[in-house]
C-alpha positions in Angstrom: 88.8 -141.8 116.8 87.3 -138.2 116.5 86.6 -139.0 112.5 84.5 -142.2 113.8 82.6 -140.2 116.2 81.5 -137.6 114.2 81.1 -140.1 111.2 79.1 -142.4 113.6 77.0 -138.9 115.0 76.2 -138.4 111.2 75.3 -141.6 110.7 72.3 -141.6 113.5 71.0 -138.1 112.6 70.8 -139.1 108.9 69.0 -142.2 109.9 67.0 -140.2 112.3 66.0 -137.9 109.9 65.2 -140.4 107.3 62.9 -142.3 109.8 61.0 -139.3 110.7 60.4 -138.3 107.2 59.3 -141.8 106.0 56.8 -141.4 109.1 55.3 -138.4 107.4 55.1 -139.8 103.8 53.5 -143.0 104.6 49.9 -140.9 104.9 49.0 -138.6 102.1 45.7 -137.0 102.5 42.7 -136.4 100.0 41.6 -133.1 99.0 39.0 -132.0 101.1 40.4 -133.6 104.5 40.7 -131.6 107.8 44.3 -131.1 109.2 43.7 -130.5 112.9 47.0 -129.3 115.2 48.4 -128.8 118.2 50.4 -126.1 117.6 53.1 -124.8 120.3 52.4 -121.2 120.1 52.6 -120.1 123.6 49.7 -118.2 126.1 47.7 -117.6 123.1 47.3 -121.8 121.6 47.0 -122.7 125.2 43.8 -120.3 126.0 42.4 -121.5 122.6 42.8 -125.2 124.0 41.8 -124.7 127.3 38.4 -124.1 125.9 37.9 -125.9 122.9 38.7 -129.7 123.7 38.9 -131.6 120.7 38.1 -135.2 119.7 39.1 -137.8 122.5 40.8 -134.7 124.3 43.1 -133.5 121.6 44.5 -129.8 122.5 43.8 -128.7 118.8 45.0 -124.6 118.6 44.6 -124.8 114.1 43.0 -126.6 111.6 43.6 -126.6 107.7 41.9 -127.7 105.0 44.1 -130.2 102.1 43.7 -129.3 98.5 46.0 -129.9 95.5 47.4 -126.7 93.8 47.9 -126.3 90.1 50.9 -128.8 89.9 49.0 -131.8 91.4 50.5 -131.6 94.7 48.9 -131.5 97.9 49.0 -128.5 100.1 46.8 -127.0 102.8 45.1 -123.7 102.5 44.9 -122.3 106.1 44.3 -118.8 107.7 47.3 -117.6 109.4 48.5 -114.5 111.0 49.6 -113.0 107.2 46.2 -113.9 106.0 44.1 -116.7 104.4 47.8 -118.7 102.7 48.5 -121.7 100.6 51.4 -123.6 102.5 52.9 -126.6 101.5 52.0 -129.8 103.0 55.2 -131.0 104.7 56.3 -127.3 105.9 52.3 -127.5 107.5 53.2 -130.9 108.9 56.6 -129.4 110.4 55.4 -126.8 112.7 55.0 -128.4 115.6 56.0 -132.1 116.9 55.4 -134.9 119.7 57.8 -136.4 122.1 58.8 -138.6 118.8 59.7 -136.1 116.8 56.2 -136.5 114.2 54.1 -134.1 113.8 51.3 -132.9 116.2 48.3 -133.3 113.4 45.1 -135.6 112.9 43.2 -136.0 109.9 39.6 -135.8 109.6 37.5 -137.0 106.5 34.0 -135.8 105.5 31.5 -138.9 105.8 30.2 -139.9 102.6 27.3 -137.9 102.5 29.0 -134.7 102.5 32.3 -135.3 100.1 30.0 -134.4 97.6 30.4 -130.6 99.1 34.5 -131.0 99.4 35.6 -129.6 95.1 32.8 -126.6 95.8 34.7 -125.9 99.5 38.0 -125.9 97.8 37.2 -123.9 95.3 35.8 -121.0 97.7 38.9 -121.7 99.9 41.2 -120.7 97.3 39.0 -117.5 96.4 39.7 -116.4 100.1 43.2 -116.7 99.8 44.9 -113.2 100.5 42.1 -112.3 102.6 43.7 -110.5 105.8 43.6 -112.8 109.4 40.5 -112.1 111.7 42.6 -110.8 114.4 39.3 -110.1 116.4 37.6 -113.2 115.7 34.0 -111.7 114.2 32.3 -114.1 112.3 30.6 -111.4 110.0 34.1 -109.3 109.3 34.9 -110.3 105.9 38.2 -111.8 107.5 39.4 -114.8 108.7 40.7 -117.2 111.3 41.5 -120.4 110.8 38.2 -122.3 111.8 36.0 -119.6 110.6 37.8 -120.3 107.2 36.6 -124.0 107.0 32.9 -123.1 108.2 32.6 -120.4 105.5 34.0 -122.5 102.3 31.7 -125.6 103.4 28.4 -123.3 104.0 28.7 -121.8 100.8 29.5 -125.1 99.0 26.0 -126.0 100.7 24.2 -123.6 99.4 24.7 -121.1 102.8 23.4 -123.7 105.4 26.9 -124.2 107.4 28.0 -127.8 108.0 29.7 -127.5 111.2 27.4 -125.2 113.9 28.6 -121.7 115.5 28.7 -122.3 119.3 28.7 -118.9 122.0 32.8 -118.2 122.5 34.6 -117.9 125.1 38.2 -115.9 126.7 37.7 -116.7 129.8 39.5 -119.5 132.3 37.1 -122.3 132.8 38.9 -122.9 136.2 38.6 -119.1 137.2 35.6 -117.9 135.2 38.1 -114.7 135.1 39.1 -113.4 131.2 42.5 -115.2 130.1 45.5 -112.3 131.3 46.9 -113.2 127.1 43.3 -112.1 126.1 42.6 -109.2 128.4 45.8 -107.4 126.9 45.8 -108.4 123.4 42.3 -106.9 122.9 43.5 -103.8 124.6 46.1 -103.7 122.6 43.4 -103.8 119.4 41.5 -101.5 121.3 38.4 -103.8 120.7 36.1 -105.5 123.1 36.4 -109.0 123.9 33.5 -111.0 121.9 32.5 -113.3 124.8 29.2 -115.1 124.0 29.2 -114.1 120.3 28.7 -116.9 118.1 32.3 -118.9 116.4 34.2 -122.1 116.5 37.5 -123.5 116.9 39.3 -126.6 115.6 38.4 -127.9 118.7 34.2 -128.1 117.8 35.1 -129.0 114.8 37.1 -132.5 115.3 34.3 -133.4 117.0 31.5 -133.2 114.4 29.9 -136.3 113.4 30.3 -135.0 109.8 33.7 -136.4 110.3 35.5 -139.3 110.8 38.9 -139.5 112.2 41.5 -141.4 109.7 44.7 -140.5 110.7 46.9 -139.2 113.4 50.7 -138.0 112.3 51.9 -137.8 116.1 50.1 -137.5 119.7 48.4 -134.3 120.3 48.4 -133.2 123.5 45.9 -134.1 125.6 45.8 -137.6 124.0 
């Protein structure tokens, strides 16, 4: 009886697991697309959300951009806390999930009038990679977050006029008007002062731009 149960136990997770991989193979994206996410990263991915609403009110806390590396196969390039990285697609696609177990992440494609841009962005993208996270979020740093990343490789590939626009930030609750606690002690802890009003984005802006088009959605983002 106990061999039946565990074989039957095995069974479902192996089917399980089967189904929520085939989920995440049946789209592949194209060089060039926009990997929005929800990521589940605490105090820190909810401020971000808070006050960058994304398209149709998706929480989005990270975006990445999809490239192919040397081999052929498709990976994002994305500016994370150890720097501007290459990462594999599906260990991207694992990092955070819905209620059914597929990813948090939609896809956004460049309308045709601006693919021409996406080989040139790419190509700038990869230059960046190893340069160290910007941990202070300054546009002019020679560093890197992860939305700043995207608007730098697609204003160069245009010749310095950026695609998607710079908007005034913001750390503080739109409900309170008061700085987020999270923010208030992580800039003390850099010893910097907080850049509200100075010009930057977030993934947020960016699902939003009418540059794009949305294709795909891997799972539900929050605030679907």
């Amino acid at each position: 009886m106990i061999n039946k149960v565990l074989f039957l136990s095995f069974t479902i997770c192996l089917f399980f697991s089967f189904t929520v991989f085939s989920q995440v193979k049946t789209f592949i994206p194209e060089e060039g697309d926009l990997l929005f996410q929800d990521l589940d990263c605490g105090v820190f991915c909810d401020a971000i959300e808070k006050v960058t609403i994304g398209y149709k009110g998706a929480k989005f806390s990270h975006v990445a951009l999809a490239a192919k590396n040397e081999k052929g196969e498709m990976v994002v390039i994305e500016a994370v806390s150890k720097g501007v990285s290459v990462t594999p697609l599906d260990l991207f696609l694992a990092k955070s999930h819905d209620k059914n177990m597929n990813p948090k992440v939609v896809v956004g494609r460049l309308k045709p009038k601006y693919r021409h841009l996406i080989p040139q962005a790419i190509q700038q993208a990869y230059k960046l990679v190893g340069r160290p996270y910007d941990d202070v979020f300054c546009i002019t740093n020679n560093s890197y977050y992860c939305s700043e990343l995207i608007y730098e490789a697609f204003k160069i590939a245009n010749n310095g006029k950026p695609i998607f626009p710079l908007y005034p930030m913001t750390f503080k609750d739109p409900d309170t008007k008061q700085f987020f606690p999270a923010w208030l002690q992580y800039y003390k802890d850099l010893n910097a002062k907080i850049p509200e009003g100075e010009l930057g984005n977030g993934p947020g802006s960016i699902s939003k731009s009418k540059k794009l088009k949305i294709v795909y959605a891997y799972g539900i983002p929050n605030g679907w």
